[in-house]
KEDO-498599 format. One record per residue (C-alpha): x negated, y negated, z negated; residue in three letters. Coordinates in steps of 0.05 Angstrom, whole numbers, plus 5000, padded with zeros to 4 digits. Example, Ala and Ser with C-alpha at 12.3 -4.5 7.8 and 13.67 -1.06 7.14 Angstrom:
2
475450904844ALA472750214857SER
END
This chain:
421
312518569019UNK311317909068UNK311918019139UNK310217399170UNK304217289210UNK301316869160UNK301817429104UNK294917809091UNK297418389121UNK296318079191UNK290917569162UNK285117929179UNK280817359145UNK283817569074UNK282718309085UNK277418529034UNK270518729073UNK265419089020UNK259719459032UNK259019888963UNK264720058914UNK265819878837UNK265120588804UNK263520858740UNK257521398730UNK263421958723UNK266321838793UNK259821738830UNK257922358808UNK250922728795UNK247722738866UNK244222208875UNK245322218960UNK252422248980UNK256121969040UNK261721559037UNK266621429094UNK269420679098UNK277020759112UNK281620119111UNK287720199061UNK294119879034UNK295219928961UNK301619898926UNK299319478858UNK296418878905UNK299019068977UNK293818739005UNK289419199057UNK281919289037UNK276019809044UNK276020489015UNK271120879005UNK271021719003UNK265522098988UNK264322828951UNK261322728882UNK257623368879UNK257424118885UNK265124518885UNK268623788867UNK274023488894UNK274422888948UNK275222178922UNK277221558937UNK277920848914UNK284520658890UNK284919918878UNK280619268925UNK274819038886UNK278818388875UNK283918828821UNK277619228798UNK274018498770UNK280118208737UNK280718828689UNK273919048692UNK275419828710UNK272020348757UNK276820268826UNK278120998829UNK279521248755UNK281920588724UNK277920588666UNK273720118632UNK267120058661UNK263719838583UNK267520378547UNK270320878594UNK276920788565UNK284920688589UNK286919998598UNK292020048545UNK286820288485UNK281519738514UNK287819188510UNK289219398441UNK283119468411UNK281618778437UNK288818508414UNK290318168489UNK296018218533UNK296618418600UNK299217848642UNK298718058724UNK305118008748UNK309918428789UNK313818118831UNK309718068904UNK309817258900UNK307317148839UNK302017728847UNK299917398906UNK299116738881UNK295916948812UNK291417408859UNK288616788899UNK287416378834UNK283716928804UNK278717028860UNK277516318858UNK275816458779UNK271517078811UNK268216538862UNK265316088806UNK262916568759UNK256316898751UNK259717608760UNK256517808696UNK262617778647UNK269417858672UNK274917368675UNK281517218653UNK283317418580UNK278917908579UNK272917478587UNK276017018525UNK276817678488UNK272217878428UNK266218228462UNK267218848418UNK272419248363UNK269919798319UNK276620198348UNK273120118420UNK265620358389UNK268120938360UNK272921178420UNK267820988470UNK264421528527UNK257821468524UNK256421988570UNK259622128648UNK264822768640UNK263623068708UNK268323568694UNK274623028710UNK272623098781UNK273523908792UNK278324098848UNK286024108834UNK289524798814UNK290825218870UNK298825308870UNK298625818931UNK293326258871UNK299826088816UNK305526408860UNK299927018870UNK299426768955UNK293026538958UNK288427009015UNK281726539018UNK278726798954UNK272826538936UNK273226049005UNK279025648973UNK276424928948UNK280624938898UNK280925208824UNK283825948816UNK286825798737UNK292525728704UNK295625158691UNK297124758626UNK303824748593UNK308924378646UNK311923918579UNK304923758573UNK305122998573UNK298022978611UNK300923308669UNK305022798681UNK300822108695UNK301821488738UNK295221018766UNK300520448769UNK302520528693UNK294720698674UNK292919968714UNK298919668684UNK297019868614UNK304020158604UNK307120938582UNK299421208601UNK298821888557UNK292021938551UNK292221278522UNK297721498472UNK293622098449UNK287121748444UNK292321168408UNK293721748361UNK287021978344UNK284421218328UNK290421168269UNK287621778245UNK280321568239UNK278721358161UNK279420658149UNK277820208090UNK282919788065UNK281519078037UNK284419047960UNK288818507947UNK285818227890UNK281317737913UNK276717607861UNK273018297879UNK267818107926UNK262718707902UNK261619327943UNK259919967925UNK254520367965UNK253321057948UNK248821737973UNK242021217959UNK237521837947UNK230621587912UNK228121287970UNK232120717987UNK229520077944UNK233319457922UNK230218997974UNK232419418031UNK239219348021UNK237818608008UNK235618628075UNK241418948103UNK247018528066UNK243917888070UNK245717798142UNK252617798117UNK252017238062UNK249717028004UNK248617557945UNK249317477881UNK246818057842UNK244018777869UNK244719447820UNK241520047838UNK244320577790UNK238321177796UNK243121707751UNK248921677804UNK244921387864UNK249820897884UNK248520107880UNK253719497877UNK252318947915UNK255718277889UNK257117737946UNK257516967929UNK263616967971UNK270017397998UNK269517288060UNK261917468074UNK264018248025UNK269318288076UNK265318188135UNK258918598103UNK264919188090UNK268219118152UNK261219168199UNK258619798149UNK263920178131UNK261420808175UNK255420578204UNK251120428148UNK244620798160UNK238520688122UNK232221108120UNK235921648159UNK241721668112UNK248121458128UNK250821088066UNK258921048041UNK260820368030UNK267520267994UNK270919707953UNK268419567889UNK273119567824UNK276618987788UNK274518907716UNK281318897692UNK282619637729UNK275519867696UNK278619547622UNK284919897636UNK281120667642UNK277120537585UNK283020257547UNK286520937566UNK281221407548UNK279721057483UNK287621037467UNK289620287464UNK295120057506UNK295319487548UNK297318987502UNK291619147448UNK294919577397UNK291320227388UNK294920827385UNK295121267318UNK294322057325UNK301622357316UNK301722787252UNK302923427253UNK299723637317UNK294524107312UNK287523877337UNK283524147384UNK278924777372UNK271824677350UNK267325037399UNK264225737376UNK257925757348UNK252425917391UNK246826387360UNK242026747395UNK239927217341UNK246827387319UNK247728077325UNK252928377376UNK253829017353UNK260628827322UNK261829657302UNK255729827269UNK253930397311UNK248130697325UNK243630627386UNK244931257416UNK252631397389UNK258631327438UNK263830997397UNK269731487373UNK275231327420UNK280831827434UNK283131987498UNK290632237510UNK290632797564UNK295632717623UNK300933197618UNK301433757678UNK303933557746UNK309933717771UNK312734407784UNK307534737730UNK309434907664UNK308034707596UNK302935217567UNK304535377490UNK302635097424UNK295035287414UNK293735607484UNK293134967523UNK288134347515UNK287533937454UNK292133287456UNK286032877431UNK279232987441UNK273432417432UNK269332107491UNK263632467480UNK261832917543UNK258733427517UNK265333547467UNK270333457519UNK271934187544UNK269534377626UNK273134767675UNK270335397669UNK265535607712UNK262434877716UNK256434767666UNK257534097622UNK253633497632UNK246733447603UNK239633577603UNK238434217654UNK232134617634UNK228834987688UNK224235567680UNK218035317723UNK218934627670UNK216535077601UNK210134817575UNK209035387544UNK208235707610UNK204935267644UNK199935277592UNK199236047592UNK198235987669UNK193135427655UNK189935857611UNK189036397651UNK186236077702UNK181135707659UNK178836367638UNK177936717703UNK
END
């Protein structure tokens, strides 16, 4: 760090002077009335002193504070007290390489200093609506970024820091202690171990890494290599969706040749003039096609060689035109069965009401009882019919039970004598 009297640190006319900080909706939190404290601070990624702010987001969260001066905050476009994108609400690193640019600040204390000063001056003459530098060159958006973007503030980032006095089983405030009573994450946990220089630096940040890792994940559609397929093939169409509104989609894209809407399959191929205009129609689409409330799959379509090759396969011709003769010798394959509804089923011509004549071996006698002798014990065979298969005795075999009060005869006597008296 400079420590002459004309460095900014005793150049009160360079100190930064603001009257509101750069945050995102996360870090300002959900109250809408909080007070801030104005503080004046040294940072160690610009070393030069300027105004930070501290203020309470809301209800049971922590303190916080601005990290970085405004001046840092403008030339990468982040929120001065998380560090993340203000458009996206994303690391550095994954904004960087979605939109393929390279971080270029310095390190060493002169240069930083002196590319510092120049970039203000770029700060000065803008409109302060886009930011500056590369990143104001940069393409103004990449389907990586769209997809991994927050939408939404996560007030959770800004609960209170894990008690350690509650970890070691020391902490008497109970419910009185600001901070969080849980246990922590895994120590080898690379989150637990993150750096605000490395996250402004765009370097070794793991929540960058892991979101990294999820975007290589994500399905992707890969551009053939043959490059006389411009066609692409849309399907889940329904019966709704008409020729003339994907015309009205695609056309945006470039010129189209031809349009088919195949009803069976509901699915459509849409023929370009051009490669480059299927490539840009599949590259803004793939994903994000919806029409009608459906959301549409858009893939590559086919060469016509591949297409000649399957039929050529299925039909048994090779690829240079010969067609292949049936080896002799082999046996066929089976003719289906006939299928007759009034053939009968009754393939042992038995009688509605007869059980068929199966025999049934008896088990022999478990163990530790012994064999009874020839002619005294059970029959070896007997039929499946249950009123021939012999009953434990004092059980009555299965069939129809007839019960005195059910006689008709009776019934009809007592009906008869009460008709006549």
């Amino acid at each position: 760090m400079a420590t002459s009297l004309g460095a900014n640190i005793y150049n009160r006319q360079n100190w930064e002077d603001a009257d509101f900080p750069i945050l995102c909706q996360t870090c300002l939190g959900e109250n809408p009335y909080i007070r801030m404290v104005r503080l004046i601070n040294c940072l160690l990624i610009c070393a030069r002193p300027f105004t930070v702010f501290r203020w309470c987001p809301g209800t049971r969260m922590r303190f916080k504070k601005t990290e970085v001066c405004q001046t840092c905050s403008k030339m990468k476009n982040v929120c001065q007290t998380c560090l993340l994108d203000l458009e996206y609400g994303l690391p550095i690193q994954v904004r960087d390489t979605g939109l393929s640019i390279k971080d270029d600040v310095p390190k060493s204390d002169v240069n930083k200093e002196y590319y510092t000063q120049n970039m203000e001056r770029e700060i000065g003459n803008s409109d302060g609506t886009r930011p500056v530098g590369l990143l104001g060159k940069a393409p103004s958006s990449s389907d990586m970024l769209l997809k991994l973007a927050r939408t939404t503030p996560y007030y959770k980032r800004n609960r209170p820091h894990i008690c350690s006095f509650w970890v070691k089983g020391e902490c008497k405030r109970g419910e009185e202690c600001p901070y969080r009573h849980e246990k922590p994450t895994d120590p080898d946990d690379p989150l637990a171990d993150q750096n605000i220089k490395d996250r402004y630096y765009g370097i070794n940040d793991p929540v960058a890494d892991k979101l990294l890792k999820r975007a290589s994940t994500m399905p992707r559609l890969d551009t053939p290599e043959d490059k006389s397929i411009t066609t692409l093939y849309v399907g889940g169409l329904g019966d709704s969706i008409t020729d003339s509104e994907l015309r009205n989609h695609f056309y945006q894209f470039g010129e189209i040749r031809t349009t088919t809407i195949v009803q069976r399959q509901q699915c459509a191929f849409i023929q370009f003039a051009t490669r480059q205009a299927a490539e840009l129609a599949a590259e803004k689409s793939f994903n994000k096609l919806i029409i009608k409330g459906r959301r549409l799959n858009v893939k590559w379509g086919r060469s016509q060689g591949a297409r000649g090759k399957e039929g050529r396969e299925r039909e048994g011709v090779t690829e240079m035109g010969m067609k292949l003769e049936p080896v002799p010798g082999l046996p066929g394959a089976l003719p289906p069965p006939p299928v007759d509804e009034d053939a009968p089923t009754n393939y042992f011509n038995l009688g509605p009401n007869s059980a068929p004549p199966v025999m049934n071996i008896s088990l022999p006698p478990p163990p530790g009882v012994a064999m009874p002798p020839p002619g005294f014990g059970p029959p070896m065979f007997h039929s499946m019919d249950p009123m021939a298969i012999p009953h434990p005795i004092g059980m009555r075999p299965p069939g129809h039970v007839h019960y005195p009060s059910q006689d008709p005869q009776r019934m009809g006597a007592h009906a008869s004598r009460h008709g006549g008296s």
